[in-house]
N, C-alpha and C positions, 0 to 999 in steps of 0.2 A: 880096816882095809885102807889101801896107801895106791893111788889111780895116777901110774903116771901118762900125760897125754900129750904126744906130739900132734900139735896141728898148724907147723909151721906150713905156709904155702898151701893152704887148704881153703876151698871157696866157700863160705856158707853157701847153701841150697836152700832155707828155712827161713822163712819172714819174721819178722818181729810178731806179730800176732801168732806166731805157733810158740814161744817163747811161755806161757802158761802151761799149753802141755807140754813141754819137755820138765817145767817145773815140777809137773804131776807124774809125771812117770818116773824123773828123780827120787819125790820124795817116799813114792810106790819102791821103788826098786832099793833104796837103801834105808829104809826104815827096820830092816831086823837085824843091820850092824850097831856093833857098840858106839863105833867113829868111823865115819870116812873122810880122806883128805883126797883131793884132788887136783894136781898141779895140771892145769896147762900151759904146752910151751905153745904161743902166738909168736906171728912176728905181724902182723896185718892188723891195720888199726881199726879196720867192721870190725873184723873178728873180736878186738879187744872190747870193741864197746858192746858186743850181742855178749859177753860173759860178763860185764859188768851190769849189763840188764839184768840178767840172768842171776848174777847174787844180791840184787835188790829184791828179788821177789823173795815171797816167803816158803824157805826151804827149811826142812826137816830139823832139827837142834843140831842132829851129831854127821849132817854134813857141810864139809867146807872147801871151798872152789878158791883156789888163788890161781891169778897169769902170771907168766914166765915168759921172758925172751931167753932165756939161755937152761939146758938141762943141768948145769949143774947148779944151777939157784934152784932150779925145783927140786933137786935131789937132796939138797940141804934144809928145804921145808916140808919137804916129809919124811928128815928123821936119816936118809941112808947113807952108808957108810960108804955108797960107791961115789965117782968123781964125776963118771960117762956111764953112759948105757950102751954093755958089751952087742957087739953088733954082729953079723953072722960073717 
């Protein structure tokens, strides 16, 4: 599974002490895929640090959380052939 995630301009709501459960519902919710990659694109520097908390804990083998400031560098770490993400 290939997760791409826009959360440019997005406020955390969620404290660092919830930061273990989202770990456990992670490792609950993707545990019967082969692999999951998950790009988020950030532009906001909390943000970037609550995801780099977030991949010190310990998560599941077969998944993996990189940050992104721009969609097409995460589009290129997880494999796709597209440039942009077609928009409506």
């Amino acid at each position: 599974m290939r997760i791409l995630e826009d959360s440019t301009d997005v406020k955390v709501t969620f404290s660092i002490k919830e930061i273990d459960f989202l770990v456990e519902a992670l490792n609950e919710t993707t545990q019967n895929f082969t692999t999951v990659k998950h790009a988020v694109i950030l532009n906001s520097p909390v943000n970037t640090v609550f995801a780099m908390i977030l991949t010190s804990k310990k998560l599941v083998k077969n998944y993996e959380l990189s940050v992104f400031s721009s969609v097409s560098a995460a589009l290129a770490w997880l494999g796709s052939d597209l440039k942009s993400v077609p928009t409506e």
